[in-house]
Structure formats: C-alpha cells, structure tokens
ZALUMSE-151147 format. One record per residue (C-alpha): residue number from 1; residue in one letter; x, y negated, z. Coordinates in steps of 0.02 Angstrom, whole numbers. Example, Ala and Ser with C-alpha at 12.3 -4.5 7.8 and 13.67 -1.06 7.14 Angstrom:
<r 1 "a" <615 225 390>>
<r 2 "s" <684 53 357>>
REM end
This chain:
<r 1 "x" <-927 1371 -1682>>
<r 2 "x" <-1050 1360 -1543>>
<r 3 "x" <-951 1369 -1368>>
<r 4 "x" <-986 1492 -1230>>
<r 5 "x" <-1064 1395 -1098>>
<r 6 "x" <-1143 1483 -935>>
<r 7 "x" <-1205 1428 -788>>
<r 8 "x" <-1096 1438 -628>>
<r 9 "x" <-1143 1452 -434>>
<r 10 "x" <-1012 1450 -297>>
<r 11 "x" <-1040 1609 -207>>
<r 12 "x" <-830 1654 -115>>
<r 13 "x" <-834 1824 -35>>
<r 14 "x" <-845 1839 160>>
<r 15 "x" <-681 1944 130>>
<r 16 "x" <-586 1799 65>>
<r 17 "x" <-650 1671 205>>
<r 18 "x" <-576 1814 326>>
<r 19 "x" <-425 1844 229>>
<r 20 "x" <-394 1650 255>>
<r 21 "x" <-410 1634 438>>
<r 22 "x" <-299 1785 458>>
<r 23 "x" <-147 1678 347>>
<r 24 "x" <-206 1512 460>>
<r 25 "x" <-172 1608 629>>
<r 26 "x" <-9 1706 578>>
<r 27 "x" <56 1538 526>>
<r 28 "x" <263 1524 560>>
<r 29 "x" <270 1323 637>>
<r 30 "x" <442 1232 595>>
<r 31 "x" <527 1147 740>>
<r 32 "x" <487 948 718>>
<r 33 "x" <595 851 811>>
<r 34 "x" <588 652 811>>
<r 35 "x" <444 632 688>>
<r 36 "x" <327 539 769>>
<r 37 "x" <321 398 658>>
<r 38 "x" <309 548 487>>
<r 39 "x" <483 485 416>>
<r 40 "x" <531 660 397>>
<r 41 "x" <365 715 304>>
<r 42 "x" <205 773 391>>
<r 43 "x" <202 788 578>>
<r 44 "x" <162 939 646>>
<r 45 "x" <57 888 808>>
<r 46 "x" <-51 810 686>>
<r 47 "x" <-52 954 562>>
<r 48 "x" <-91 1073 699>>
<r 49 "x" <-257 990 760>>
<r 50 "x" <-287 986 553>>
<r 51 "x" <-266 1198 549>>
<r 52 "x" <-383 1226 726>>
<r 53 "x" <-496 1117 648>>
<r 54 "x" <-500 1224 473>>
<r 55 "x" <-500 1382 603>>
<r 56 "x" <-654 1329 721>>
<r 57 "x" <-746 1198 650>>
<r 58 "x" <-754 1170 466>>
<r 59 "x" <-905 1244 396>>
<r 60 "x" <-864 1332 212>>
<r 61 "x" <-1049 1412 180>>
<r 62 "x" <-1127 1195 210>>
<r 63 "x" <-985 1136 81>>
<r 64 "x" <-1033 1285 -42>>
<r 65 "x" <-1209 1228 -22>>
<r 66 "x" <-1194 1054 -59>>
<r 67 "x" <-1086 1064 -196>>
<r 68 "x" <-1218 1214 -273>>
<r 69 "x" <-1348 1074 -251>>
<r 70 "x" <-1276 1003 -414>>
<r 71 "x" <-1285 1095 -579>>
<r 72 "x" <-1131 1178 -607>>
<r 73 "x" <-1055 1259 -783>>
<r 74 "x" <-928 1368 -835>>
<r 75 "x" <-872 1344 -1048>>
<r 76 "x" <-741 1422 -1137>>
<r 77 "x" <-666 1292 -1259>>
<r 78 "x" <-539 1368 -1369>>
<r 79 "x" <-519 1510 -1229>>
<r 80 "x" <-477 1384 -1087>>
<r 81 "x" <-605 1398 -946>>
<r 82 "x" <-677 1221 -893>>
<r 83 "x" <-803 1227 -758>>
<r 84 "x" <-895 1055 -722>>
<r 85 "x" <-1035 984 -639>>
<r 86 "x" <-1163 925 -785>>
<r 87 "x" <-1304 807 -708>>
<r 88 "x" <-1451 699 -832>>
<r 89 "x" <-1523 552 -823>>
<r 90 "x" <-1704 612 -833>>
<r 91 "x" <-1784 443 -797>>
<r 92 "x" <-1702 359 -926>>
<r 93 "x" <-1724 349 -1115>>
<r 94 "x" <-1558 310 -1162>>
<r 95 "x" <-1428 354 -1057>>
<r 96 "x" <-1233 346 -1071>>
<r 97 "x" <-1150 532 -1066>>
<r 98 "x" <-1012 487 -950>>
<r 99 "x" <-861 615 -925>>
<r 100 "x" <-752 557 -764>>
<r 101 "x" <-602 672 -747>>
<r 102 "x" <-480 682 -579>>
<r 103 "x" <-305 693 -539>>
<r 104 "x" <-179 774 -432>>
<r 105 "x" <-222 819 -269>>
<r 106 "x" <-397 788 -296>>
<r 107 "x" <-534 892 -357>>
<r 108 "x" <-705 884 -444>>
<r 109 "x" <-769 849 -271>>
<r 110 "x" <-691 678 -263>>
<r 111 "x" <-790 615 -373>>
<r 112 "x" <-959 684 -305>>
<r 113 "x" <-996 518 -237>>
<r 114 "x" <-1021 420 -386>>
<r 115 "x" <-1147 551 -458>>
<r 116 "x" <-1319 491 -385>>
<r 117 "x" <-1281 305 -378>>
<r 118 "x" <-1256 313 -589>>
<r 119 "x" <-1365 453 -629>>
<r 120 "x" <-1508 361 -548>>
<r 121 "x" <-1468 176 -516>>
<r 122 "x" <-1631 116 -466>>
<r 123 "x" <-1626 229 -315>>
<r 124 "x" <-1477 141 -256>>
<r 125 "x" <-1519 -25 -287>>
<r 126 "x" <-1484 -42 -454>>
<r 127 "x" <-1563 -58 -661>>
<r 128 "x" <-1617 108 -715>>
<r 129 "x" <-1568 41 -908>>
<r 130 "x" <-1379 72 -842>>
<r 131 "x" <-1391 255 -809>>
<r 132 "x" <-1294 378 -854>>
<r 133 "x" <-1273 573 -906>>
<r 134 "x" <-1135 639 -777>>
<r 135 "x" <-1009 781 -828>>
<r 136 "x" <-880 796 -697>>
<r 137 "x" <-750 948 -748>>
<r 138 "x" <-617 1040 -650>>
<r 139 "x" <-466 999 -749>>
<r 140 "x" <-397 1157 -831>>
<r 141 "x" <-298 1252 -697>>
<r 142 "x" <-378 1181 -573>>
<r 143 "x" <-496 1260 -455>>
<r 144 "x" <-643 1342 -531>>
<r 145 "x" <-580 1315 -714>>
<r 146 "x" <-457 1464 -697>>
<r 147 "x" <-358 1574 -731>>
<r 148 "x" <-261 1463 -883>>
<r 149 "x" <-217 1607 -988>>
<r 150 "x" <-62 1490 -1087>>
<r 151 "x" <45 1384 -1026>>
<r 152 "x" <67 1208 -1102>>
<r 153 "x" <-87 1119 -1056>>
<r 154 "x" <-51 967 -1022>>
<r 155 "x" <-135 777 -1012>>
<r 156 "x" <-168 766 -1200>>
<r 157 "x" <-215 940 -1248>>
<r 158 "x" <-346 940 -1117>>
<r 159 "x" <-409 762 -1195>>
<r 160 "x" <-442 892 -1338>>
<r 161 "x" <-544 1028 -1251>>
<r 162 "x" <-653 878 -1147>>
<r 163 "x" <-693 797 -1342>>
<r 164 "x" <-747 980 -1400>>
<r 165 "x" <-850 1004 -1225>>
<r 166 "x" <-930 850 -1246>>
<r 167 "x" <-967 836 -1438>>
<r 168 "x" <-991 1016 -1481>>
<r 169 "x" <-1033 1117 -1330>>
<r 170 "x" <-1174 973 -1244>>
<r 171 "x" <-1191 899 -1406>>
<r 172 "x" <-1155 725 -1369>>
<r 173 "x" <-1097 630 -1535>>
<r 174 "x" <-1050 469 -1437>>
<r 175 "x" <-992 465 -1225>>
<r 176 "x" <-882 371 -1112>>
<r 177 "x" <-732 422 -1016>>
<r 178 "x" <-683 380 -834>>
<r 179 "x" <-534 440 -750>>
<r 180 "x" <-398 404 -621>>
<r 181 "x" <-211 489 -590>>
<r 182 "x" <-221 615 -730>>
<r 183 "x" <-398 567 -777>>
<r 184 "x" <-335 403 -851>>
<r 185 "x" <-208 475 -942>>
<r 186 "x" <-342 595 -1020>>
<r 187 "x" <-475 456 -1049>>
<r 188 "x" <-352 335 -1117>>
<r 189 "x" <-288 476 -1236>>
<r 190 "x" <-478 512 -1300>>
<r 191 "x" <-501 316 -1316>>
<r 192 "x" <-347 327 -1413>>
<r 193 "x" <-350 498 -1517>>
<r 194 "x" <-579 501 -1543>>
<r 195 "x" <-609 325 -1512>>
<r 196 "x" <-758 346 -1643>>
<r 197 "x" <-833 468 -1551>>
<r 198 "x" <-776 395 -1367>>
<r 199 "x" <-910 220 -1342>>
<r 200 "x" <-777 147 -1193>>
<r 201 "x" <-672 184 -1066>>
<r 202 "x" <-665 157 -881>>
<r 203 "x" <-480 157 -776>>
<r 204 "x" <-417 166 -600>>
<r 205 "x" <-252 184 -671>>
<r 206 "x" <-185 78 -826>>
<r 207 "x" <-23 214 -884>>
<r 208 "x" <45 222 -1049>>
<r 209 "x" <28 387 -1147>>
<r 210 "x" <223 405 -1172>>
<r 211 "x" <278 381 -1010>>
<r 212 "x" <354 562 -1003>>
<r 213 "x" <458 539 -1127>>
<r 214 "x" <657 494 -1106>>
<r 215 "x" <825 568 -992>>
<r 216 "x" <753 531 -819>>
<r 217 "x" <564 587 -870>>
<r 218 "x" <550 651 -690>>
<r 219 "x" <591 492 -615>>
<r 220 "x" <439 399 -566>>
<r 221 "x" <540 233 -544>>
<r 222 "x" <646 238 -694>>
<r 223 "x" <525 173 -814>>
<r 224 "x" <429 46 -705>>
<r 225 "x" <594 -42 -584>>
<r 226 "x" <744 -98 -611>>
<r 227 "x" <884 71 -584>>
<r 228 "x" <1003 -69 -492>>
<r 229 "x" <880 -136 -356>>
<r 230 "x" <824 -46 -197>>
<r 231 "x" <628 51 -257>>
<r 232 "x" <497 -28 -148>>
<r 233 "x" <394 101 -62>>
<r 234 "x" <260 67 -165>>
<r 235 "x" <329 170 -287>>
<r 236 "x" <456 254 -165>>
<r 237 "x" <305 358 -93>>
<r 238 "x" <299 455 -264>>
<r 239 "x" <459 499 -315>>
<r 240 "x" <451 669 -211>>
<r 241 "x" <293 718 -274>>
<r 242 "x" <347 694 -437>>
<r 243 "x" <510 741 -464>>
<r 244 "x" <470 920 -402>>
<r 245 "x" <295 939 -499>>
<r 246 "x" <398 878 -650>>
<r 247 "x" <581 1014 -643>>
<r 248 "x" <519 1146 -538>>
<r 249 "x" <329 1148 -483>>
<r 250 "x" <323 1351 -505>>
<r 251 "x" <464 1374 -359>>
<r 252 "x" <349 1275 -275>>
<r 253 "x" <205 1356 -305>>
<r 254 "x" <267 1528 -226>>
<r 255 "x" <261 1424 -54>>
<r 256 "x" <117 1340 -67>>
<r 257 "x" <6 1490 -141>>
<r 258 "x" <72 1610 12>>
<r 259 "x" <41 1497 144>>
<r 260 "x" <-141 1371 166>>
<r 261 "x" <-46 1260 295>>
<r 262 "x" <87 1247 187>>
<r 263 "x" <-34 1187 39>>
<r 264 "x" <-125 1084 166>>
<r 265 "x" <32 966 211>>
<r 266 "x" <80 927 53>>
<r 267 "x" <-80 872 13>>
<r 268 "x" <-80 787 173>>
<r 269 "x" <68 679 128>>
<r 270 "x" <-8 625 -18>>
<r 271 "x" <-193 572 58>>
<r 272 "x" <-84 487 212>>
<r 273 "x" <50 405 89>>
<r 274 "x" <-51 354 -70>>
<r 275 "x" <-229 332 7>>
<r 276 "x" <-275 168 93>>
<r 277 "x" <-247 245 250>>
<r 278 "x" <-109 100 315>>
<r 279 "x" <-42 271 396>>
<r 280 "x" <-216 329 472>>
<r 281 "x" <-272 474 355>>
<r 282 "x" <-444 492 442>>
<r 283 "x" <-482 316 400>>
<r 284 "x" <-513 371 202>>
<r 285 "x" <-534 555 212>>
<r 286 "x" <-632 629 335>>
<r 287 "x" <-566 801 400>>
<r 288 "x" <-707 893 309>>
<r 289 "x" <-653 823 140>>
<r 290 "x" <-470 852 150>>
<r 291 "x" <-499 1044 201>>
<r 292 "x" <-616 1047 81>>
<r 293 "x" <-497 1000 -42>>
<r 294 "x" <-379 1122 5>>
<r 295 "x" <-493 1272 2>>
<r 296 "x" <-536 1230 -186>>
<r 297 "x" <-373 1246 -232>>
<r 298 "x" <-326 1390 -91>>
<r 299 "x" <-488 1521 -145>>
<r 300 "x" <-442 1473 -347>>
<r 301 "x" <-264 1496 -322>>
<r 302 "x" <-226 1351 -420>>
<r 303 "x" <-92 1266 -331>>
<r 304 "x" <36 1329 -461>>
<r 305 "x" <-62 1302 -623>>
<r 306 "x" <-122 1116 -573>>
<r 307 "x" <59 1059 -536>>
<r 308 "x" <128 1124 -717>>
<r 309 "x" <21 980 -786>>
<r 310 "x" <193 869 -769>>
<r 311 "x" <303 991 -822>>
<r 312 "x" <180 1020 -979>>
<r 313 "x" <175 814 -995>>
<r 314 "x" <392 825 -1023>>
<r 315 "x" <395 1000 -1123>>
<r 316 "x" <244 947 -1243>>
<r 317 "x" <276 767 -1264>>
<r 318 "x" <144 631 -1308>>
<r 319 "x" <134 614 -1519>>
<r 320 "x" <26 468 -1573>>
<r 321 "x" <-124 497 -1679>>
<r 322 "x" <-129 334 -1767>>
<r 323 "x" <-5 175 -1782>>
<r 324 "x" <-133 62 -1779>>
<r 325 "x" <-143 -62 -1607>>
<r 326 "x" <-186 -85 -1467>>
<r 327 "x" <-139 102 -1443>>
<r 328 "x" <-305 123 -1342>>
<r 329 "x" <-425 85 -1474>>
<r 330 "x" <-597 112 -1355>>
<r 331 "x" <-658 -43 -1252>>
<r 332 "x" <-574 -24 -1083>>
<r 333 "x" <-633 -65 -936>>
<r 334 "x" <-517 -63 -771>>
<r 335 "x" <-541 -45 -573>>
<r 336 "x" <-390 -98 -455>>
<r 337 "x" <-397 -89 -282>>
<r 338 "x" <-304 -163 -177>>
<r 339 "x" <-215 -24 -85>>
<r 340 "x" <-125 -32 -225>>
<r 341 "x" <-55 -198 -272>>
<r 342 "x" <117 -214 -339>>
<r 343 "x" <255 -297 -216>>
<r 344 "x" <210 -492 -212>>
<r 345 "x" <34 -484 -284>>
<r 346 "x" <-115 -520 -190>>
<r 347 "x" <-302 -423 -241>>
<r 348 "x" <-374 -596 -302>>
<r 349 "x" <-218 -611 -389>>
<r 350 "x" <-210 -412 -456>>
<r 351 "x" <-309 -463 -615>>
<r 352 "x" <-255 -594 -706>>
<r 353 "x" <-59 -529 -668>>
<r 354 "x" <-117 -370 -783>>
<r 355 "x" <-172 -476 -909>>
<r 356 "x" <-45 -581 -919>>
<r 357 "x" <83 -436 -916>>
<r 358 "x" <157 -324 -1044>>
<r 359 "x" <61 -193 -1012>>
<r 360 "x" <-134 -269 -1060>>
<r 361 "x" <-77 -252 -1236>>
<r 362 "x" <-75 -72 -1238>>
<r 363 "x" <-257 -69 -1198>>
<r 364 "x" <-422 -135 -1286>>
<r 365 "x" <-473 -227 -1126>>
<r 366 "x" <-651 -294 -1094>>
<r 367 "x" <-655 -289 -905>>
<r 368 "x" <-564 -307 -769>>
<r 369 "x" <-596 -310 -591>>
<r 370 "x" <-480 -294 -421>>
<r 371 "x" <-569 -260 -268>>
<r 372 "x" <-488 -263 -80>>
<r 373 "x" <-523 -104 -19>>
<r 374 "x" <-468 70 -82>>
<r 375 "x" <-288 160 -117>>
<r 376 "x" <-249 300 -276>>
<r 377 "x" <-409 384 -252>>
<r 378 "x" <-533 269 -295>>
<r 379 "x" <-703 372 -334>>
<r 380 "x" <-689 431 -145>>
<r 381 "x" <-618 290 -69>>
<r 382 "x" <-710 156 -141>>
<r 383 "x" <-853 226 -218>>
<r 384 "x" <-965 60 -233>>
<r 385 "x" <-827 -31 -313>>
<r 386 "x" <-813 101 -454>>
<r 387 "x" <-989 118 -472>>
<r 388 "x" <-1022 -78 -492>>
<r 389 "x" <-848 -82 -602>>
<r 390 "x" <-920 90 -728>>
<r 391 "x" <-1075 -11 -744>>
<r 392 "x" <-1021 -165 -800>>
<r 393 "x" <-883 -83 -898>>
<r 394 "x" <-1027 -7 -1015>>
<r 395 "x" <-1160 -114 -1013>>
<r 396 "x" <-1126 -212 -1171>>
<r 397 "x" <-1106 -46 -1274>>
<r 398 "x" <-1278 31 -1236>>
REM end
C-alpha cells in the first residue's frame, strides 16, 4: 500500500511565538546558592543570560527560513507521522540513499550540517562518485513528527517505520543507515533485522540491541562497570538523565511541557555535560543552536513523547530477528571522538581497544576511525570527521 507522503513547510503562528515570550518572562527563578562550579545542576546566572537571549535576540522567522530552504516531508507509515528532510543527489548517477537518524536531546537540525558536504561532495572538496541521497527524519514523537497517536514506540519499532519510509514510500530497494544516541540503536537494528535491503551502516555509538533488558534496566552503569567500584564520570554524567527518562519520563514531562526554561536546562545539562564542551557549552553549541533546539521541541510539544522512547525500550523489549552472527549483519562502519574516550584510553588508542574488545564481535565491522575532537553529538560537533568517516564507510559498497 502506497504511503501518504506530503510535502511540509515550517510556517509557527505569530500567536505561539507570543504565547512563548509571555511563559519566558513570567518565569518563577529557584534560589541557587553555591553553584558556581554547576555541581548542583545548571546555574542559574548562566541560564538567565540563556532566557534574555531567547527573549531579545534569537531570531525564530531566520531559523524557520533556513531550515524551509531544505525540502521537507510529512508520511504517515502505518499511522505514525514521520516528517524528514529528503535532499538528491542530482549531479550524480548513482548515488547512496543515506537515512541518518538523531538522538535525545537533539533534533533533525543537528544533523543539517552534514547535508551539503555528502549530497554534493565536489563542492566541498570532495569525489562527486561518493554522493549521496539524504533523508534526515524527526524521530517519531519528536518535533514535527507528532502527535504519536500509541504509545510503545520505541528504538526497534521505529527501525520498522524508517525500512517502510525508505523502501516503500521513496522507493529505495537498497540504502544506508547513519545514526548516533538513539540513531545507532535504530541503524544497528535495520543492519540487523533488513540487512538485505540495508547496503551498510555508519555509528557514532557502538550499543548492543538488548541493553534494556534485565533488573536494573534503568541503570546506565549496571551493564557497562563494575556495581562494586566508584562510576567514573564518564558514565556518571548519564545516570540522571537516564534513570528518570527510563521509570518516570511522563511526571517529567508535566514540568518540562509547562515551563520553556525549565525544558531549556535540562537540555542544557546535557549539551554542557555530554558535549565536548570541557565545561564551556558555547564552545560546541552556539546560543542560536541550543534555543533552537529547544523551540523544536517547545512549539511540537514533544518533550513528553521523545523521552518515552526509554521507557518504550524496557516495556517492549528487544526480540532478535535471526540467530545467525555477528548480530549486526550490515557492514559497519564507526566514528569515535574523542570527547568520549573511556577512562585510560587515549583517541589514537580509541580504535584498536574496540576491536580488540568484546564488544567488536557484535558488529560486522569494516571501518573504524577515532578522531580528537567532538563529544556525544557528533554530526554537529564534528561534522568533517563524520563526513570523511560516512564516506569511507560506503565507498566499497557502491
């Protein structure tokens, strides 16, 4: 059955712009004490110049603009409303469809700096024979594809609605997947469950499709460090985020859907604490960017149904489609950057200590490459790296 697909153009009424600044200047401050260094959570001095920037200087209508200078669709895929960004190679006779999917807090945005460089490499310095067709969706429940109208879509169900988008609503009988956070799960899940129809795959994030399984499911630490030592704050900076989005993100999402600043901060933690930022968040994400990212999910109301993606991951949990190994069937290809190294391992190190760990196994892995620069949000932070790392990735299956 042919999908409904339509075309889609940002166009937020003047009345919801207005209803906004009216929440941003009746906002209720908390008292913040001895937080200088953030070791209670976000510091308000700093979250304050954040909100009168949003108030006096950010610029919705330019944002709206840019983003409407891509081509932008809305499809219905088993009644779940995707909306994505769907760009062709035009100058190239055979080029890659290439689906790169984001995580939690990002958006479709993220990723809008990798679009020009692969849809038309020899613009940017590159061979126009490694071009690619870009779809970039908005993950269901998040910003512009909603409302979800069910509950219980999680990581692999989605992997599901992105193969029927791809195959049967653009037609596409072979593509590649890229994704990070949530997007890897997703793309290693289609290089798992469709590898016939999926040509490779491309990772920021190497994570094993039944991590939510088990007691302590909301415990980011329990599968990956050892209960009886202290966690190291690599992994210590998640736990939070986690634990909540996992047992009760919809008691959450009553706060952060009644109040922007409130949905700003704890975003803000997250760009600060998991971004390359070495505790400077304007050294990664410009102020534009991170308000932008808020007002995608603020306007879409989509605060509540994006976090139920971990509860979905525990309540509908991971069921293999084959036995057959390595689990991710699909050529894999991997980006790691640096602002994530585990405790003790050095970038030029990064590589060769995932292939000669446990984990490589789990993967079909073709490529692998660690770069210096660049934290959890890789498209945005490091967006040459990923580029380079995509194109080598699927170079030997054109």
């Amino acid at each position: 059955m042919t999908l409904l697909i339509e075309p889609f153009r940002l166009a937020i009424p003047e009345s919801e712009l207005h209803a906004l600044r009216t929440r941003l200047l009746l906002t209720r401050w908390p008292d913040d004490p001895g937080n200088e260094s953030w070791k209670y959570g976000v510091n308000a001095t700093y979250l304050r110049t954040l909100t009168d920037y949003w108030l006096y200087e950010y610029d919705w209508r330019a944002v709206e603009e840019r983003i409407n200078s891509y081509p932008q669709f809305r499809a219905s895929v088993q009644g779940i409303p995707i909306h994505y960004i769907h760009v062709r190679a035009e100058s190239c006779a055979n080029p890659i469809p290439l689906v790169i999917m984001h995580g939690w807090p990002w958006s479709f945005w993220d990723l809008h700096l990798i679009i020009d460089p692969l849809v038309d490499p020899k613009k940017y310095g590159g061979d126009q024979s490694d071009a690619f067709d870009m779809v970039i969706p908005s993950l269901p429940g998040y910003g512009f594809s909603s409302p979800l109208p069910i509950a219980g879509i999680n990581f692999w169900k989605t992997a599901d609605l992105i193969n029927q988008l791809m195959t049967e609503g653009l037609g596409y009988a072979q593509y590649g997947a890229s994704g990070g956070d949530w997007g890897a799960l997703i793309s290693s899940q289609l290089g798992h469950k469709y590898a016939g129809s999926v040509v490779g795959v491309h990772l920021l994030h190497a994570m094993v499709l039944d991590q939510f399984e088990g007691p302590r499911s909301w415990d980011v630490t329990a599968r990956s460090w050892d209960q009886r030592a202290p966690v190291p704050s690599s992994l210590l900076k998640y736990v939070s985020h986690f634990a909540v989005h996992t047992l009760d993100p919809q008691t959450l999402a009553y706060a952060l859907s009644d109040s922007p600043v409130g949905l700003l901060a704890w975003m803000l933690e997250r760009w600060r604490a998991w971004g390359d930022t070495k505790g400077d968040v304007e050294k990664v994400f410009s102020r534009e960017h991170m308000i932008t990212t808020a007002m995608i999910y603020w306007l879409t109301n989509t605060a509540g149904s994006s976090m139920r993606a971990y509860a979905d991951a525990v309540f509908h949990p991971w069921q293999p489609s084959h036995s057959r190994t390595p689990v991710v069937e699909a050529p894999v290809g991997l980006t790691l950057l640096g602002g994530e190294n585990p405790p003790g391992i050095k970038t030029e190190e990064r590589a060769a200590a995932f292939l000669a760990g446990p984990r490589a196994r789990y993967f079909n892995v073709q490529f692998v490459n660690a770069h210096e620069i660049g934290g959890h949000f890789g498209y945005f932070e490091n967006p040459a790296a990923v580029v380079h790392d995509i194109r080598e990735t699927f170079r030997p299956m054109r």
